[in-house]
py3Dmol code that shows the C-alpha trace and the ligand (Angstrom):
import py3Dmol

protein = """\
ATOM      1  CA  UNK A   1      75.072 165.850 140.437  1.00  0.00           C
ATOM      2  CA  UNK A   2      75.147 169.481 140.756  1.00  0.00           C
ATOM      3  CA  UNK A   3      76.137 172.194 138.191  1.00  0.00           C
ATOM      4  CA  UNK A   4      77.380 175.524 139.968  1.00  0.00           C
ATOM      5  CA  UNK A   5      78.278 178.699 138.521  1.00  0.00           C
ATOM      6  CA  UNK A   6      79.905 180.593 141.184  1.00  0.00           C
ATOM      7  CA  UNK A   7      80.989 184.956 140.699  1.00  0.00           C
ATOM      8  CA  UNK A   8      84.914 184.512 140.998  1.00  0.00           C
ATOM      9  CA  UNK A   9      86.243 187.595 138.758  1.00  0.00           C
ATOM     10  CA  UNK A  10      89.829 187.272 139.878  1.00  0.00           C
ATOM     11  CA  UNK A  11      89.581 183.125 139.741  1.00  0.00           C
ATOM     12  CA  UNK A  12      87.755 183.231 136.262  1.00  0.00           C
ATOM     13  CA  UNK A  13      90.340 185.613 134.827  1.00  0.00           C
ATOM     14  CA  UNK A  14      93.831 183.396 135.189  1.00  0.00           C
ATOM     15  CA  UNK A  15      91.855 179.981 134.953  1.00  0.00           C
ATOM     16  CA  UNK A  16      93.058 177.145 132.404  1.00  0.00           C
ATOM     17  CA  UNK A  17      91.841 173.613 131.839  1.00  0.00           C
ATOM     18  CA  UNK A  18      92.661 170.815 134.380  1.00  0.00           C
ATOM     19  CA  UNK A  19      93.055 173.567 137.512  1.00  0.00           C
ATOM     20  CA  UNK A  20      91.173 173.307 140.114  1.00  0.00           C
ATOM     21  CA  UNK A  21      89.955 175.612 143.640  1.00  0.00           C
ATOM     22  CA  UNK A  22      89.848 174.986 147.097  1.00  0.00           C
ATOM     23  CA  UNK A  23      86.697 176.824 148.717  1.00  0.00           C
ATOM     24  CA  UNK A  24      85.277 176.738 152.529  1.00  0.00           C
ATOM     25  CA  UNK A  25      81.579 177.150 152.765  1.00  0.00           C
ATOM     26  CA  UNK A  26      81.949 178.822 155.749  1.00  0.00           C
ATOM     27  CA  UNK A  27      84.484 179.862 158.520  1.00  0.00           C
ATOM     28  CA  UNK A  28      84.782 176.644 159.674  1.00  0.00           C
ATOM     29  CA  UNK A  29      84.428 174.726 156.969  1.00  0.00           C
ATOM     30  CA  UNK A  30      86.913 172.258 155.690  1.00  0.00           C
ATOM     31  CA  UNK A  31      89.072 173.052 152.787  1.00  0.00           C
ATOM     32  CA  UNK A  32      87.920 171.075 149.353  1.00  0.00           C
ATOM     33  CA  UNK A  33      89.491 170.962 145.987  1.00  0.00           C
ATOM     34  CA  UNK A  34      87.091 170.834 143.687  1.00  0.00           C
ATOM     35  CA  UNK A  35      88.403 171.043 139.677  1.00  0.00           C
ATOM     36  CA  UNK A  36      86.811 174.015 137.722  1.00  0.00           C
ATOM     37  CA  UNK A  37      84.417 172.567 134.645  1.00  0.00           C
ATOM     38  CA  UNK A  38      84.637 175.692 133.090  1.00  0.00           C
ATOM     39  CA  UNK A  39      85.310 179.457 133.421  1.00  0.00           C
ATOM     40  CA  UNK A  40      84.324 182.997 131.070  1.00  0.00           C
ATOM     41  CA  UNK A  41      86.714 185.437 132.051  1.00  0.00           C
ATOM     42  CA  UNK A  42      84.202 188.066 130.643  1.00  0.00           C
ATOM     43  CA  UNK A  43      81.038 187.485 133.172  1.00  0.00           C
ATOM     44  CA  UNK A  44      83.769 186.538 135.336  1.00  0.00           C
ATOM     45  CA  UNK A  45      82.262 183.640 136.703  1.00  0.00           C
ATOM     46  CA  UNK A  46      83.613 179.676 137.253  1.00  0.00           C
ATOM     47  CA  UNK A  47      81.937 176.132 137.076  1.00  0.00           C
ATOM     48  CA  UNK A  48      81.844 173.811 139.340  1.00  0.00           C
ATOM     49  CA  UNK A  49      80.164 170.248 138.939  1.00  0.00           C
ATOM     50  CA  UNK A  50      79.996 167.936 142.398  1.00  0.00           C
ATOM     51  CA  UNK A  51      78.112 165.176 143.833  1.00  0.00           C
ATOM     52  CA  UNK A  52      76.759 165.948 147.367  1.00  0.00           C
ATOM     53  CA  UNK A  53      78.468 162.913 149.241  1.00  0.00           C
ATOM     54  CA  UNK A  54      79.921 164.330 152.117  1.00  0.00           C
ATOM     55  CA  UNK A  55      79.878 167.103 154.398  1.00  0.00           C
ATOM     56  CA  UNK A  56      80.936 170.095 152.635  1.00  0.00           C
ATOM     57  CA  UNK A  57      79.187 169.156 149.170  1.00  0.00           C
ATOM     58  CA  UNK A  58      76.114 168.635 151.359  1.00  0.00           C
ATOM     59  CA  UNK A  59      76.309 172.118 152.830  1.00  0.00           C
ATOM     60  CA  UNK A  60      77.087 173.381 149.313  1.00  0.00           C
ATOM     61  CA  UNK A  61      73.674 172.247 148.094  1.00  0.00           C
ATOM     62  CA  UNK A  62      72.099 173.923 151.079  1.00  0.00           C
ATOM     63  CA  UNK A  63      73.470 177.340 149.690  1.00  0.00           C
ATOM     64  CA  UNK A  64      71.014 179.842 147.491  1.00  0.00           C
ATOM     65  CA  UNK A  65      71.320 181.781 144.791  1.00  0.00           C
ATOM     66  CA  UNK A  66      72.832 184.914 146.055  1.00  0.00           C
ATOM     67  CA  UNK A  67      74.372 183.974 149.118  1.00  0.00           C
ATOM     68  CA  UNK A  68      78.457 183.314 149.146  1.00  0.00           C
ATOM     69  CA  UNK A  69      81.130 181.250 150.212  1.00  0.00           C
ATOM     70  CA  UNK A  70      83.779 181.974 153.034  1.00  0.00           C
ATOM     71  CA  UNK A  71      86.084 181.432 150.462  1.00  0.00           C
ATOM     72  CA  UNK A  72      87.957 179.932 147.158  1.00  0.00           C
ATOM     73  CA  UNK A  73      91.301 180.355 146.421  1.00  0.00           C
ATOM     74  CA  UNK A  74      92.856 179.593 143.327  1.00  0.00           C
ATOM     75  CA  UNK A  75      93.048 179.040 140.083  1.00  0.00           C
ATOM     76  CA  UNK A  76      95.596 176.206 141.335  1.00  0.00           C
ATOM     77  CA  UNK A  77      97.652 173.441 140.277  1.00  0.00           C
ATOM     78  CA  UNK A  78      98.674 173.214 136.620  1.00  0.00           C
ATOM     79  CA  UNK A  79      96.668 173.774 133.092  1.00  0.00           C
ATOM     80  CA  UNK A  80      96.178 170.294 131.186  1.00  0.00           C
ATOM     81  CA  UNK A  81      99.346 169.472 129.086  1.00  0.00           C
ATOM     82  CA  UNK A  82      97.909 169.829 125.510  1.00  0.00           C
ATOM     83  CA  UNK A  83     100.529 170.498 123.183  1.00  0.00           C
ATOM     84  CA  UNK A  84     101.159 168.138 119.920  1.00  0.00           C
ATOM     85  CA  UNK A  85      98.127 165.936 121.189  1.00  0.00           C
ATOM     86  CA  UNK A  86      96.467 164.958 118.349  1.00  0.00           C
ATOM     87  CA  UNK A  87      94.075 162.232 119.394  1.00  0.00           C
ATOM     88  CA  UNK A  88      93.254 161.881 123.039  1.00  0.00           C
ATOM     89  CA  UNK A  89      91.012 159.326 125.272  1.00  0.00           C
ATOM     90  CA  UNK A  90      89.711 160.250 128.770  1.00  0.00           C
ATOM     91  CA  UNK A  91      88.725 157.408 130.656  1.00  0.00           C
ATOM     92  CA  UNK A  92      86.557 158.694 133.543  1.00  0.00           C
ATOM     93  CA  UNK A  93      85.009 156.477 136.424  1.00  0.00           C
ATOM     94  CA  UNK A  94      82.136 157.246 138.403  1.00  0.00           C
ATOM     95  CA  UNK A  95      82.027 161.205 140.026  1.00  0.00           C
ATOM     96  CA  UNK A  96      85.052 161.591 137.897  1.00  0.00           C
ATOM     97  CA  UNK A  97      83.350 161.805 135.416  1.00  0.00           C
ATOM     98  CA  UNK A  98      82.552 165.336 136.503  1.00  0.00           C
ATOM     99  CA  UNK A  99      86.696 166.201 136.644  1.00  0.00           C
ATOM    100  CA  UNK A 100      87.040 164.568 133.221  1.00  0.00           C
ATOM    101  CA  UNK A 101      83.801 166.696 131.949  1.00  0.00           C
ATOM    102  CA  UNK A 102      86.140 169.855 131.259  1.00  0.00           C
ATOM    103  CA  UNK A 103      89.644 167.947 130.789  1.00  0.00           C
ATOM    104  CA  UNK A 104      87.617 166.475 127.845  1.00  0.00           C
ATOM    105  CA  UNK A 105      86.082 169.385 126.778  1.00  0.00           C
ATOM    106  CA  UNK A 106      89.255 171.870 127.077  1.00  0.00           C
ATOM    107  CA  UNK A 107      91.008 169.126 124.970  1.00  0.00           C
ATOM    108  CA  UNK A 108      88.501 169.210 121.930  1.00  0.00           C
ATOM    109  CA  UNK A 109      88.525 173.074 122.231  1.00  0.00           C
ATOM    110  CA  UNK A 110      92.278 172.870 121.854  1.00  0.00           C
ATOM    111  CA  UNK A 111      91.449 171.092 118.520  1.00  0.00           C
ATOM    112  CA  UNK A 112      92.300 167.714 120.164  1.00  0.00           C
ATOM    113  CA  UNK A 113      90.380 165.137 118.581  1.00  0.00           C
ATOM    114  CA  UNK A 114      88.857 163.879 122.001  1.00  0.00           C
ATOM    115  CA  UNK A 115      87.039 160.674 122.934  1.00  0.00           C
ATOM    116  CA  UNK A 116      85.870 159.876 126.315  1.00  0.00           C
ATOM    117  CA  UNK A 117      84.924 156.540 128.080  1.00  0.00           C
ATOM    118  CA  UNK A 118      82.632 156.692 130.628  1.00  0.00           C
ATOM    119  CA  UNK A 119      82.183 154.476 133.610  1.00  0.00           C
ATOM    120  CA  UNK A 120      79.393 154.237 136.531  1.00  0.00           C
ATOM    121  CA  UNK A 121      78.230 151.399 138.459  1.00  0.00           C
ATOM    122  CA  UNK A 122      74.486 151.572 137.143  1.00  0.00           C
ATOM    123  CA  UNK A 123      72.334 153.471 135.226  1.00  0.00           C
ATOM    124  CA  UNK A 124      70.550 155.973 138.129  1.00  0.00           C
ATOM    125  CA  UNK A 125      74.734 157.605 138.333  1.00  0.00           C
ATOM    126  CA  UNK A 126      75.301 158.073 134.879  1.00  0.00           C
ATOM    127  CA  UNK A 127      75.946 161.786 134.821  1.00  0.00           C
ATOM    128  CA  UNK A 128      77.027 164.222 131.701  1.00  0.00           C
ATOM    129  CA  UNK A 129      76.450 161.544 128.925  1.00  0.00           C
ATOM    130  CA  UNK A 130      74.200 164.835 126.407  1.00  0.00           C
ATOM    131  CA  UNK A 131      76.400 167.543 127.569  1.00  0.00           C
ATOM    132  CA  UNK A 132      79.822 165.347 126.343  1.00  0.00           C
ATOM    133  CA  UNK A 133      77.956 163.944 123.292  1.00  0.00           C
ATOM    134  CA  UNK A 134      77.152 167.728 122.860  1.00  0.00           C
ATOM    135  CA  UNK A 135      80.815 168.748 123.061  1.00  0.00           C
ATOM    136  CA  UNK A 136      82.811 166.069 121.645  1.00  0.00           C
ATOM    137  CA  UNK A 137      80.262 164.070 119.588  1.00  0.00           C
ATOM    138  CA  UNK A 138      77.886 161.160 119.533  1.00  0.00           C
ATOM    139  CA  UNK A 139      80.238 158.902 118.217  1.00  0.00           C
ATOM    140  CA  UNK A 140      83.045 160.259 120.137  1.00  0.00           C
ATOM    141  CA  UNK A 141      81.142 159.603 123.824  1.00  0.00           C
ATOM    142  CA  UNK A 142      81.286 155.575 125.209  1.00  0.00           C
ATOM    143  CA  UNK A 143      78.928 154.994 127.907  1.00  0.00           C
ATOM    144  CA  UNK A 144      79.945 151.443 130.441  1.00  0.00           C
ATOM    145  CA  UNK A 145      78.077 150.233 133.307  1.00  0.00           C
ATOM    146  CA  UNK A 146      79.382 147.514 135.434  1.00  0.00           C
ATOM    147  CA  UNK A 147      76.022 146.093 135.759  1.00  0.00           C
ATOM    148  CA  UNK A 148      74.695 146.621 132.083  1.00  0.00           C
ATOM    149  CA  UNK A 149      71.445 148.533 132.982  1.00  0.00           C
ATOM    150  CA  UNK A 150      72.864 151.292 130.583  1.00  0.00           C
ATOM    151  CA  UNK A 151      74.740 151.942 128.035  1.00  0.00           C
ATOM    152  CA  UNK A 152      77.617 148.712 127.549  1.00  0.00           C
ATOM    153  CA  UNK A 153      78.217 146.395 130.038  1.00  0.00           C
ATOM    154  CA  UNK A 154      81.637 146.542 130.356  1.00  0.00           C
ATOM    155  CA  UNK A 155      84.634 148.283 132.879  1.00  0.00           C
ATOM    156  CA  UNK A 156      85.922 150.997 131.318  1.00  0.00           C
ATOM    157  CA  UNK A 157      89.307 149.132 131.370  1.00  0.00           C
ATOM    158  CA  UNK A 158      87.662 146.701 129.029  1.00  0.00           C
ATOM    159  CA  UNK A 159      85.713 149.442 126.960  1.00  0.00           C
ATOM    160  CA  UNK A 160      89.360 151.276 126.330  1.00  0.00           C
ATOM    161  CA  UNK A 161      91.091 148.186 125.499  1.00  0.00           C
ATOM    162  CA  UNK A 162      88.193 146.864 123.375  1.00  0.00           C
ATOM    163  CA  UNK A 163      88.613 150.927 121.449  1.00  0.00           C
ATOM    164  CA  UNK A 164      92.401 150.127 121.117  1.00  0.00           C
ATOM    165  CA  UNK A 165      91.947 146.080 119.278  1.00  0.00           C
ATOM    166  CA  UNK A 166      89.286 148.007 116.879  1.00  0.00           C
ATOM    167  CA  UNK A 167      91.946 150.424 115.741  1.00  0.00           C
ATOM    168  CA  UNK A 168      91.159 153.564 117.576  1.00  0.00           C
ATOM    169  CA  UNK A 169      94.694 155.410 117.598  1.00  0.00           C
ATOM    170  CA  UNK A 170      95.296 157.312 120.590  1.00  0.00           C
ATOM    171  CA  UNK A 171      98.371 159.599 121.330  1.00  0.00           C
ATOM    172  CA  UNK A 172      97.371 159.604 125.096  1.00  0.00           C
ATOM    173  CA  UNK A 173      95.017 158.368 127.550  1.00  0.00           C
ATOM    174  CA  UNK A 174      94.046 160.618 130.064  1.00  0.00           C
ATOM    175  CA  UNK A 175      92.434 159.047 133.429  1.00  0.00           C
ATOM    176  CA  UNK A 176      90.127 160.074 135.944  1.00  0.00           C
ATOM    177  CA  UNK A 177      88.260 158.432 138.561  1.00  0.00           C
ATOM    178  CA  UNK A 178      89.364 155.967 141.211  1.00  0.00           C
ATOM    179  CA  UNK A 179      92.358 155.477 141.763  1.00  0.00           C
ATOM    180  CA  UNK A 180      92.046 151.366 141.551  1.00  0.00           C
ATOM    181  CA  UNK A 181      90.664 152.182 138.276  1.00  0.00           C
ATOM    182  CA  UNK A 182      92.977 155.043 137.335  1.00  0.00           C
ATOM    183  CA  UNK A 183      95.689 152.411 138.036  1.00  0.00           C
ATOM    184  CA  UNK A 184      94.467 149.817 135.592  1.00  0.00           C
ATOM    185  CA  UNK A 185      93.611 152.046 133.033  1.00  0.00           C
ATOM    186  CA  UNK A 186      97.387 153.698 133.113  1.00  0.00           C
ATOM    187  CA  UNK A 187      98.519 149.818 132.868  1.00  0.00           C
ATOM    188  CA  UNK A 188      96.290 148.838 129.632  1.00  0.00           C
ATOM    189  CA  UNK A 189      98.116 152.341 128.674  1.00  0.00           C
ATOM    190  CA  UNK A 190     101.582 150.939 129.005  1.00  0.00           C
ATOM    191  CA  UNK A 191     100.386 147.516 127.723  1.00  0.00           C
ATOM    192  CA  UNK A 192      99.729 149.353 124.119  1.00  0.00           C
ATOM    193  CA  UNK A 193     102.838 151.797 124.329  1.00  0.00           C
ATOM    194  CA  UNK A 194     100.317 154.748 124.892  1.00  0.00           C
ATOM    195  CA  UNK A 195     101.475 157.378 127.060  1.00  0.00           C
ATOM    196  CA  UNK A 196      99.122 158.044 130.027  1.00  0.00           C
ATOM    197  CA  UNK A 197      98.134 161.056 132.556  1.00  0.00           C
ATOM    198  CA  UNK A 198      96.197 160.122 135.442  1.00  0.00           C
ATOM    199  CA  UNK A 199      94.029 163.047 137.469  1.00  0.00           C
ATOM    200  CA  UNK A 200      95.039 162.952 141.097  1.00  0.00           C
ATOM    201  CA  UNK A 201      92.784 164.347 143.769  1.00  0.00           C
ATOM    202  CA  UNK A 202      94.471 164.271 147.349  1.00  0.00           C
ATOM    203  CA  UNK A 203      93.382 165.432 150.456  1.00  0.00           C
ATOM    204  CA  UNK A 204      94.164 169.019 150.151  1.00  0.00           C
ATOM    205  CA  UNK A 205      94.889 171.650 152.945  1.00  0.00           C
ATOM    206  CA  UNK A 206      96.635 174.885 151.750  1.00  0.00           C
ATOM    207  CA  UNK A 207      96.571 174.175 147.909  1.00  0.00           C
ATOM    208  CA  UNK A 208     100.076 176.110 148.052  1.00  0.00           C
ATOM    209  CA  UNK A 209     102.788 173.414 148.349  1.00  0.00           C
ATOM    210  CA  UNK A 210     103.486 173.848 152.087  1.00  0.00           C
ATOM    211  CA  UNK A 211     101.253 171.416 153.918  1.00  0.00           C
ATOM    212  CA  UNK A 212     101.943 168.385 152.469  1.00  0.00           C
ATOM    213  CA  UNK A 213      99.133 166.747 152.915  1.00  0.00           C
ATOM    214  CA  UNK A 214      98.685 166.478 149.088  1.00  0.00           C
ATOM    215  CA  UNK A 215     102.089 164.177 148.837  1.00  0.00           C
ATOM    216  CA  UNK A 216     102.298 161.374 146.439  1.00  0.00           C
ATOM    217  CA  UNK A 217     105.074 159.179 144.891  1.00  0.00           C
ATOM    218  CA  UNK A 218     105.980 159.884 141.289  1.00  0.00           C
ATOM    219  CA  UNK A 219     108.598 157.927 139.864  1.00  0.00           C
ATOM    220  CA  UNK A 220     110.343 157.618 143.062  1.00  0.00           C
ATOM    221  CA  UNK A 221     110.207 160.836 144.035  1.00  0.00           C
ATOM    222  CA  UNK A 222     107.750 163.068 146.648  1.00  0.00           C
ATOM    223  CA  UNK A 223     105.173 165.362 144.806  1.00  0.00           C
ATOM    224  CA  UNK A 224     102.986 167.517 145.990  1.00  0.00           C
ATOM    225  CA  UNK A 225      99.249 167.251 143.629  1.00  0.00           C
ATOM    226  CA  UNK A 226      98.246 171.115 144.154  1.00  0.00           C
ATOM    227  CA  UNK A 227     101.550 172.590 142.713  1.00  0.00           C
ATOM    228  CA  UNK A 228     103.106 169.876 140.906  1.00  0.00           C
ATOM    229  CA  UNK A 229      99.892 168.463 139.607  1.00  0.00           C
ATOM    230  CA  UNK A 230      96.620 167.675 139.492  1.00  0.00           C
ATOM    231  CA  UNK A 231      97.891 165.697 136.595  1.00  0.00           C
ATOM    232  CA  UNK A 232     101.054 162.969 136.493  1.00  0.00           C
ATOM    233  CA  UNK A 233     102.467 160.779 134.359  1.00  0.00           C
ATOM    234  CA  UNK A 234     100.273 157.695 134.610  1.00  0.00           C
ATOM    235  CA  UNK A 235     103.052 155.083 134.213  1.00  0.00           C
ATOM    236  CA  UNK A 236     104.932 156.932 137.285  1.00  0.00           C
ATOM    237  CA  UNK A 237     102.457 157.560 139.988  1.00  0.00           C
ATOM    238  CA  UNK A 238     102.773 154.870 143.154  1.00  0.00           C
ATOM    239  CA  UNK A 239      99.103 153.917 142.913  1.00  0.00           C
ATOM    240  CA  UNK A 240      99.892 151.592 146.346  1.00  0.00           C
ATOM    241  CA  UNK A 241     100.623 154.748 147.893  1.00  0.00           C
ATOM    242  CA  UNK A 242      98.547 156.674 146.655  1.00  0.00           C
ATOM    243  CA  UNK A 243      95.603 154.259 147.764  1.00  0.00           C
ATOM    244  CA  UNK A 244      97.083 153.911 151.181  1.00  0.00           C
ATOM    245  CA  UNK A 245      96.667 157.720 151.829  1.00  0.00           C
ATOM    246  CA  UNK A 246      93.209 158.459 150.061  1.00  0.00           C
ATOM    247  CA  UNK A 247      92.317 155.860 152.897  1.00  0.00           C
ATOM    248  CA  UNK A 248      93.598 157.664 156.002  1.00  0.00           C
ATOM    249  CA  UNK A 249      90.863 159.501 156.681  1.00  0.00           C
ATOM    250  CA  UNK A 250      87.786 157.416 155.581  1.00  0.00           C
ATOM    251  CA  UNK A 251      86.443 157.117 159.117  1.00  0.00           C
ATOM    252  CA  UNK A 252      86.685 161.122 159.279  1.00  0.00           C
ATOM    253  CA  UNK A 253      85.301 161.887 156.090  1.00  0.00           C
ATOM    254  CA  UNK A 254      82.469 160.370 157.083  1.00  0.00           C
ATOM    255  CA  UNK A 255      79.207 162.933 157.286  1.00  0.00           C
ATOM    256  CA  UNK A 256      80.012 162.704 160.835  1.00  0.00           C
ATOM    257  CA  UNK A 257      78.309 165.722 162.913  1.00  0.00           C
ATOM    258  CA  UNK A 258      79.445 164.840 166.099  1.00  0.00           C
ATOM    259  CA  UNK A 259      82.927 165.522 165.519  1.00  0.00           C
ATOM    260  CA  UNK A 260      84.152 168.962 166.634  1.00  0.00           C
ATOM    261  CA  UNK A 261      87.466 170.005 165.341  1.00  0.00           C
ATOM    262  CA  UNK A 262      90.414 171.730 168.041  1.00  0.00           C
ATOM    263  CA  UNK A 263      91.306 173.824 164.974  1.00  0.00           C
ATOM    264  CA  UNK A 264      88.186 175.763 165.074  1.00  0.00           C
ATOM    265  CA  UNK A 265      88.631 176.579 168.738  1.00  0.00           C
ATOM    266  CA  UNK A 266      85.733 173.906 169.462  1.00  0.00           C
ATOM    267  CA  UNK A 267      83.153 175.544 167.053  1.00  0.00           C
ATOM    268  CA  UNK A 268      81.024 172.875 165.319  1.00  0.00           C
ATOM    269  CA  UNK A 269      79.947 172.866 161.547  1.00  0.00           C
ATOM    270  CA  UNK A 270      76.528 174.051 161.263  1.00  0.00           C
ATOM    271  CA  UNK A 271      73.930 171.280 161.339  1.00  0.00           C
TER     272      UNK A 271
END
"""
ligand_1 = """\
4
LIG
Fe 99.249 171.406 151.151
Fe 99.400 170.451 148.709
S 97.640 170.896 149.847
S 101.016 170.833 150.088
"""
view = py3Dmol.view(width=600, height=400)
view.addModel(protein, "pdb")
view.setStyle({"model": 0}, {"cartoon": {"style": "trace"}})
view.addModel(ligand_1, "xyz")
view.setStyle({"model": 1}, {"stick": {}})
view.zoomTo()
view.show()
């Protein structure tokens, strides 16, 4: 996991909570949406946290101190929904643990009494566990692994529903991660009349509303994530759908170096 701070004046100056940028590493780089961890509109600078997984995360890790992107637009999409919240769970699974990192934090700021659940396969991924017990509280942090070699062994499904029987009252639960999980978690929601908001990341192109490549179903109805989101309803979003498309281009995304992309005119990412 990798903790950026990246000189965006303009970016850092509008930014809120739950928004997110879409940078290029280069001129022909592909266009990512990354959500912001955290911004100080006074050094003027922006936080990103990412894994390196694929191609463009991979480049970013290659880049120094000192040297720049092609671009990042934004602050897009809009600001976590925070008003009247009194007591709040984010439920984050796996690297989204690094989008629910500052949707957790910007809550407790807020004066939201904030409790996160957080999921990873095994121990070697667990990512953020001092920095959130830092933030929100040890007793306010819940550490699962599917496999028990940290933390509880437990989903985070079961963890959150586990919180609920003990008596934890929550006025929302927020979710983050995949969206298999997302979708479960937004059920156990509905289960306990809780009210839930799930964090969408789509494939993302212009980050302006026009593409469309962001769509999604929300209670019936087409949505676009980087203007009418990142964040939905929980108990609205199509997670079918929404599964169906984060699969479209899994062959693609893969760190594939051979592939050379008509849109650049032919010009390969740098190896
Ligand atoms: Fe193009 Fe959302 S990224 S419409």
């Amino acid at each position: 996991m990798v903790w950026m701070k990246i000189y965006a004046p303009l970016v850092a100056k509008h930014a809120k909570p739950g928004q997110f940028i879409i940078l290029r590493t280069d001129e022909y780089g592909e266009r990512i949406p990354l959500t912001m961890a955290g911004h100080n509109s006074e050094d003027g600078t922006i936080d990103l946290i990412y894994a390196a997984v694929g191609r463009t995360t991979m480049l970013m890790d290659q880049i120094e101190v000192g040297e720049c992107f092609a671009d990042i637009v934004g602050p897009l999409g809009k600001p976590t929904h925070m008003e009247g919240l009194k007591s709040v769970c984010v439920v984050g699974g796996g690297t989204g643990n690094a989008l629910a990192y500052p949707l957790a934090c910007g809550m407790k700021d807020a004066g939201v009494d904030t409790y996160m659940v957080e999921g990873f396969k095994n121990k070697d991924l667990v990512i953020l566990e001092d920095e959130l017990k830092e933030h929100l509280g040890d007793d306010h942090v819940f550490v699962v692994t599917d496999d028990g070699s940290y933390g509880e062994k437990a989903f985070t499904t079961v963890k959150l529903e586990n919180l609920i029987k003990e008596g934890y009252q929550f006025d929302e639960i927020v979710a983050v991660g995949p969206p298999i999980m997302m979708k479960f978690v937004c059920e156990i929601a509905a289960k306990y009349n809780i009210p839930s908001v799930a964090s969408l990341t789509a494939y993302m192109i212009d980050g302006t509303g026009m593409c469309g490549g962001c769509r999604c179903k929300i209670g019936g109805e087409d949505k676009f994530v980087c203007v009418d989101g990142p964040e939905f309803d929980g108990s609205l979003v199509d997670w079918d759908d929404l599964m169906k498309r984060s699969n479209y281009y899994k062959e693609q995304e893969a760190y594939d170096r051979a592939h050379v992309c008509r849109l650049t005119g032919g010009v390969r990412y740098n190896d």
